[in-house]
Steps between C-alpha positions, in 0.01 A plus 500: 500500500615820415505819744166623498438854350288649742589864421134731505430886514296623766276800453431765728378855394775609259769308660637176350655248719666203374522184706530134539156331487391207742251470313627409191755334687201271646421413128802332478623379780153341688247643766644762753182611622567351839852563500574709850510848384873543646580229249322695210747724627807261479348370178460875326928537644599196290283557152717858502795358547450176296705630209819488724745247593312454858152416393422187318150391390536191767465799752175630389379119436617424868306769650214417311509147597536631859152487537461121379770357768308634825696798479855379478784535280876446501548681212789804540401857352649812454302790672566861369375767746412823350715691765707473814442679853737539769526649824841683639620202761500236192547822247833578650675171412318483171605787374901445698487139277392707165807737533689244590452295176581807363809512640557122398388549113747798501774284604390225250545714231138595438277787515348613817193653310394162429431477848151665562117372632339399218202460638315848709631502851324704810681510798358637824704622767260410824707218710809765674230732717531434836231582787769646757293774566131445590206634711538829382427795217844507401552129482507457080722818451715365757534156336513616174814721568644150687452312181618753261844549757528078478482397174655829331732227335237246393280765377769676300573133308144472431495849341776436289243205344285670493694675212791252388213234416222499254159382548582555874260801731537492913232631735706728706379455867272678691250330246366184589528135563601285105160295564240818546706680249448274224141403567419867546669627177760269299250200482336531149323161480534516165817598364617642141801637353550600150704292231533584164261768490211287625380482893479206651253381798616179713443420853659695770764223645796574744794344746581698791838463750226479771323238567212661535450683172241228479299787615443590209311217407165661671533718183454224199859495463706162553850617670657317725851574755796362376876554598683743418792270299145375279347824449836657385457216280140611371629850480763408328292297220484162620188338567406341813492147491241298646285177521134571398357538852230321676242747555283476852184644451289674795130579468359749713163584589316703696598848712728578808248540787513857642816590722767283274717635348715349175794455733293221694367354184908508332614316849208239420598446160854486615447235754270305242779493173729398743350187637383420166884516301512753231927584515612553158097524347314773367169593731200653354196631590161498350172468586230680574596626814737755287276708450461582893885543535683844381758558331701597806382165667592303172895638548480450834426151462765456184763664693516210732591273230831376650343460874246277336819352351369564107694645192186744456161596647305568172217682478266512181411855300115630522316796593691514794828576359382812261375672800849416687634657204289771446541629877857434479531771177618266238349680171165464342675300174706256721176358706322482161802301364516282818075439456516422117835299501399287810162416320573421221840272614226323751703621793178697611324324834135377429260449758522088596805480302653170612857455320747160551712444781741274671301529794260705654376635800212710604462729797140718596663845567201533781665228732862702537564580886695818612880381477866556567792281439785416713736467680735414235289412169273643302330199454417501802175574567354595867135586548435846698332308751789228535775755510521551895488068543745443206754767628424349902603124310789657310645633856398208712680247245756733356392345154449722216172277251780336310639354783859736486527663815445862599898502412627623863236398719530148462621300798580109546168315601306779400575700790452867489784667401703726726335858577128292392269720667746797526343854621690820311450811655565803259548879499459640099369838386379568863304215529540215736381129441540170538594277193424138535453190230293569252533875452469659176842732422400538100176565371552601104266565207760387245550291164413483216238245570251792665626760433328526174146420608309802591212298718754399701704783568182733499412205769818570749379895416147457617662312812702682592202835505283291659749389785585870546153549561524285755783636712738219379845521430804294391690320759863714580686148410378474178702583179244639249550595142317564210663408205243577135593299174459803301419884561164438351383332846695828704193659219178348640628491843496891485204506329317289759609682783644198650856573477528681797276256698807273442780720554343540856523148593877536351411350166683803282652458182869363495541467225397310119631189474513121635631613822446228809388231301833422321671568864562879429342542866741749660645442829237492829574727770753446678328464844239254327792273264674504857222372743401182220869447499578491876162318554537263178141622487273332178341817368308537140480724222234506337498612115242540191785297289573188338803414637545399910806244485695473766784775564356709210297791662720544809780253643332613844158424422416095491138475403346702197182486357316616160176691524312781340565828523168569781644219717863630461374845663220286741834303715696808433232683752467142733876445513519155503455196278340280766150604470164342376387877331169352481448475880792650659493929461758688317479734806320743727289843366526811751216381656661173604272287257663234290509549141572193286570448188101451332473843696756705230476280218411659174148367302550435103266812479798749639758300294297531207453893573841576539583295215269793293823732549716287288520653138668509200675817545737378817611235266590765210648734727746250636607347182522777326882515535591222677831413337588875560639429898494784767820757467743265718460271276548700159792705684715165480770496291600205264705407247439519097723194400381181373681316754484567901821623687480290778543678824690443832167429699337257694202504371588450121766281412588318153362111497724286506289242242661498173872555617697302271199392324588325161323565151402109549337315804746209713392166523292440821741355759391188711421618867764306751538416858267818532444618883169568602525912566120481696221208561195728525132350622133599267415876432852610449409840372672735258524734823684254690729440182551852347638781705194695637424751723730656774837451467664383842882670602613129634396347159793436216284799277512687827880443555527524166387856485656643772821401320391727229491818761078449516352616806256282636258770519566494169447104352118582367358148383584193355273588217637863431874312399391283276727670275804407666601098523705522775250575737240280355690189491593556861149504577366198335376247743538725777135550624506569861216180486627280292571159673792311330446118629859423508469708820328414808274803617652738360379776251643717232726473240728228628650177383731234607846539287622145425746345574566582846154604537547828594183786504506740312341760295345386179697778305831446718462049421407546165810763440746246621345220333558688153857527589505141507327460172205292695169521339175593732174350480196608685198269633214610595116356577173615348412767332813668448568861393133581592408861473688797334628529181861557638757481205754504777359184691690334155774786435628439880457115493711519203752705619556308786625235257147250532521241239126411552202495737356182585144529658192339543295748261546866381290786416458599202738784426765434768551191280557704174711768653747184624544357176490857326806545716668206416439288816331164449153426679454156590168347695490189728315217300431232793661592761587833737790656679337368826493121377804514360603625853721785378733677769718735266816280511423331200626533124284504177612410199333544178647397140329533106406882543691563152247260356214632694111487388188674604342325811739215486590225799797567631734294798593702725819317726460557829849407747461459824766613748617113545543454125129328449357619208112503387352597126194747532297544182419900452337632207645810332271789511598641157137498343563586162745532207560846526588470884759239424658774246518731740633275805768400245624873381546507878170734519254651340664835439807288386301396233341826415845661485631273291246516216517847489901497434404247205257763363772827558 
């Protein structure tokens, strides 16, 4: 069969519009009628592309047939997103690696120029704002002029991109979080761009360097979070490879019930994916129940695409969508583009539309509960009425749900831990108070999750008034910040009136970006930090994020838990986490009268008021010249030259990735007698792996800095030097939490050097085993590299000199960024670390990786200590063709480099 010519012209008014048809594509190919939209989506990718070398008509046949094998296929494809977005923490690196191949096809003879995003690129700076200062009018000034003194350096390099590169804009910050950005003005849902004097229309698509860009999806648009070594790929021209996923469909019916919020019903479906399986699927939505969720409910729910564990949380285009966009200010000819084009490709949703899928499940929207999530997970889930009981369990048993233990308050035969029960008393800001178990120290409306939903954050508003009202205020322990995903909410909160009922509870503005949910906290008071400390006291944040592992809001703060933006301001004003709010009071009136929470809660009737002063106008105002920055940021100075002078700084330094790089790749070498650099348990997270967070002064990036003549006042985040190795590599495995099982007890980034077995740091044993010439291995449990899409959970592993990572399972794109970077990802087949009865003092062996295939059986040697030795079958976790190509370049921007010195 030949391709199929599916080209068509698409009328509307005077404006022509050529693109792909599924229709005509249907004619030859079979029925797609049923075929999940996200795969007309996938479907419409490959028919454009199907004239190049990566699309072959046994693509388009598989995904056709997809619907005839109960949703399965192990056919590979070649997925071509229309764009790329990227936020400043995974930006930084990106954009380091992209001058640095410049640097390396300069010294291969080539021409720099060739060097360049093909591909449109947004990055958004929102990850480096910090809430140091908080509770007051001046906070966001205050933290804006801390950012702006910090990341001078970083900010500069990103400039000079901004120019040096084509196809390549940056939101200056200030602006807003990536996420709220692009579904508030990049997003198109359909996309066109002009080639040879004709426009054409095709489906929005994207990859993102944050994992959850899958935001996006609430929009119509499939996009999906990547790492930042694959979407330099994308950016760079090459498509992302993939299996044809297994799509999990979920039916919804019915309404939420007054007084829930999306945040409950995203916890619910987070809790629900999860039990069910869906790592590595596509999710989508349909059923009638859509038409009872906004557009601001439908992101909410697709953002949490990687806490439900899926590649996307897809979302359908109807009526729905137009108004989205016609609110938002996208243009009277794009929504009729996106109306005709999804009509007539039959990616319009239907009333009783039910598509194909691998599974399905089905949820009434009327039975969802008020939530949170903790104290670690997002999955979670803790009723509002079990919160008090499940917190008095987590303290009795010092057992977090998964069994791990509330890291230091665990004690032999489940004894309280020293200072259990501890009493603080504390002095701050003229208040004195006693802090005990269970206090609240962080209350934040944050993320990108919320942050873009204005029923929610409206919600916390109406709260907050009606609290006021009420003669309540915020406890003086508790760390509150408001933290808006774009300036369009600071808009509507004016225009409400409701801004200042939250700035006096201490909810002001700190500033626009992700801010406590990716660990950019701030410090606590001292008197507070000091009395959990001295009292090794279990206290809680609690957060309207998606993220709550362990270590990553505050290394002080042991439990955290996910709720809405109301609830975030309603234990903000009770202070403590161990409360039933639907018989226990938030507090006292002046009267003496308790007031609890059904007493301030607002009805959907105020919501849906307040939500009247959202218009189009706030979104035009504040995207009319976003890219334009504020004068800091247009009063730095960069360079005009093609190629970047790297600095003396520690914040930017050249990679060290393709030093000595030849024009061809080396054979693969066998892995030896490798030592076993950590044994790691289940839910090894990309925060445990990848330097995050605080930066510690006894830690080998903390030593390491100090060397350098940095302050410690002075060492900013993890995240902000990205752009320099030296300190990320030091930082890699060395999560205050992380348990290393080679060690007895103890936590952090620690390992048993061998032989003499002698503990160490992870950097400081994997240093001296490179001076050997002993390759590393890492083994881990379930579920490994869960969570962010941290480029540097693979850069650092790599740099540490790890061979490969030998685990029970891994998510999704930890797994690609591994083998993107060159190290190998192998999975137990039928056996474990624990059966195998692994201590750290073994050997691994593994031979054949010059003639390695996609998913093959491998024998992994395993030599005991007294010479014994045992063969372990592992299967490789190369997927496809074009992974294998890229593990054997060495990486995947090996392989891009290299092509392009064959084309200059």
């Amino acid at each position: 069969m030949n391709t199929p010519e599916t080209e068509q012209t698409l009328n509307i008014g005077t404006q022509h519009y050529r693109f792909h048809s599924l229709r005509k594509a249907e004619a030859q190919l079979g029925d797609i009628s049923r075929l999940p939209r996200s795969l007309k989506i996938l479907l419409e990718n490959l028919l454009r592309k199907a004239d190049t070398e990566a699309v072959s008509v046994d693509d388009l046949k598989a995904l056709v047939a997809w619907q005839h094998h109960g949703g399965h296929s192990d056919q590979e494809i070649a997925f071509s997103p229309a764009r790329v977005l990227m936020q400043d923490f995974t930006g930084v690196p990106a954009v380091a690696d992209l001058a640095a191949m410049r640097d390396a096809v300069t010294a291969l003879g080539g021409d720099p120029q060739h060097v360049n995003p093909l591909s449109p690129v947004d990055l958004v700076i929102d990850h480096s704002v910090m809430v140091d200062h908080y509770g007051n009018a001046d906070a966001f000034r205050a933290n804006v002029q801390a950012e702006m003194s910090r990341n001078h350096e970083r900010y500069a390099f990103l400039r000079w991109g901004q120019t040096a590169f084509n196809n390549f804009r940056v939101v200056p910050p200030g602006t807003g979080i990536c996420h709220q950005v692009n579904l508030e003005y990049l997003g198109q849902t359909v996309w066109t761009e002009e080639r040879d004097g004709e426009i054409w229309a095709y489906p929005d698509t994207l990859v993102g360097t944050d994992s959850h860009t899958t935001m996006i999806n609430g929009l119509g648009i499939l996009g999906w979070g990547v790492g930042g070594i694959e979407a330099e790929a994308a950016m760079l021209g090459q498509p992302v490879s993939m299996l044809i996923p297994e799509v999990v469909g979920v039916k919804l019916s019915g309404a939420l019930r007054e007084g829930i919020t999306a945040t409950d019903l995203v916890l619910t479906v987070t809790e629900m994916l999860r039990k069910h399986g869906v790592v590595g699927k596509f999710v989508e939505f349909y059923g009638d129940g859509l038409a009872q969720l906004p557009l601001a409910d439908r992101a909410t729910l697709a953002n949490m695409a990687p806490e439900y564990g899926a590649t996307c949380g897809f979302f359908p285009v109807d009526e729905e969508t137009l108004r989205y966009l016609r609110l938002s200010g996208r243009s009277d000819d794009q929504i009729a583009l996106v109306e005709a084009y999804c009509k007539e490709q039959g990616l319009w949703r239907h009333p009783g539309d039910e598509p194909l899928f691998t599974s399905s499940l089905a949820l009434d929207l009327g039975a969802v509960q008020a939530s949170l999530a903790g104290p670690k997970r997002p999955q979670d889930r803790v009723a509002l009425t079990d919160l008090k009981t499940r917190f008095d369990e987590l303290m009795a048993l010092n057992l977090t749900p998964s069994g791990a233990g509330i890291s230091d308050l665990e004690a032999e035969g489940g004894q309280p831990a020293p200072g259990a029960g501890g009493t603080a008393h504390v002095e701050f800001n003229g208040d004195r108070f006693e802090l005990n178990h269970g206090a609240v120290v962080i209350a934040a409306i944050t993320s990108c999750t919320n942050t873009s939903n204005p029923g929610v954050m409206l919600a916390a508003g109406l709260l907050a008034e009606k609290a006021l009202a009420r003669g309540l205020m915020r406890k003086p322990w508790v760390k509150s910040s408001l933290a808006p995903g774009s300036k369009v909410v600071t808009e509507y909160l004016q225009a409400t009136g409701l801004d200042r009922a939250l700035d006096q509870l201490g909810f002001n503005l700190v500033g626009y970006g992700c801010t406590t949910c990716i660990g950019n906290s701030g410090p606590l008071a001292d008197p507070i930090e000091h009395a959990i400390r001295d009292q090794d006291l279990t206290v809680a944040s609690v957060l309207s994020g998606n993220r709550n592992f362990e270590g990553r809001v505050h290394p002080a703060v042991k439990t955290n838990w996910l709720a809405s933006p109301p609830l975030v301001v309603a234990f903000a004003l009770a202070g403590r986490i161990d409360l039933d709010l639907s018989r226990d009071p938030l507090g006292k009136d002046s009267n003496g009268t308790p007031v609890y929470l059904r007493d301030i809660w607002p009805s959907q009737q105020e919501i849906a008021t307040a939500l009247g002063h959202v218009n189009t106008g706030m979104f035009r105002r504040e995207y009319a010249a976003v890219f334009d920055g504020d004068t800091d940021w247009q009063a730095i100075e960069i360079s005009a030259d093609d190629t970047y002078t790297w600095p003396d700084s520690s914040y930017i330094r050249q990679p060290p990735f393709f030093d000595g790089m030849s024009a061809e790749p080396e054979p693969v070498n066998d892995i030896v007698n490798a030592r076993i650099l950590a044994l790691l348990g289940d839910s090894v997270t990309t925060d445990h792996i990848s330097p995050a967070g605080a930066i510690k002064a006894d830690s080998p990036a903390g030593r390491y800095l100090q060397e350098q003549g940095v302050e410690q006042q002075d060492f900013n985040s993890y995240g902000s030097r990205r752009g320099n190795h030296e300190v990320m590599m030091r930082g890699t495995f060395a999560n205050i939490r992380i348990r290393n099982e080679m060690l007895d007890g103890v936590e952090g980034g620690e390992t048993l050097y061998h032989p003499g077995v002698e503990q160490l740091s992870i950097y400081d044993a994997a240093m001296r085993y490179q001076q050997e010439g002993v390759d590393l291995v890492v083994v881990a449990g379930k579920e490994y590299g869960t969570g962010s899409s941290r480029d540097w959970a693979a850069k650092g592993t790599r740099l540490l000199g790890v061979r490969a990572v030998v685990a029970e399972s891994f998510e999704r794109i930890h797994r690609s960024n591994l083998l993107g970077m060159g190290v190998l990802p192998l999975e137990f087949m039928d056996t474990d670390r624990q059966q195998l009865g692994l201590t750290g003092e073994e050997t691994l062996s593994l031979s054949g990786l010059d003639q390695l295939q996609p998913k093959q059986v491998l024998t992994l040697t395993l030599t005991r200590t007294d010479g014994q030795t045992q063969q372990v079958p592992v299967r490789c976790r190369i997927d496809t063709g074009n992974e294998l190509t890229y593990f054997r370049h060495g990486g995947i921007l090996h392989y891009v480099l290299r092509r392009m010195l064959g084309k200059s």
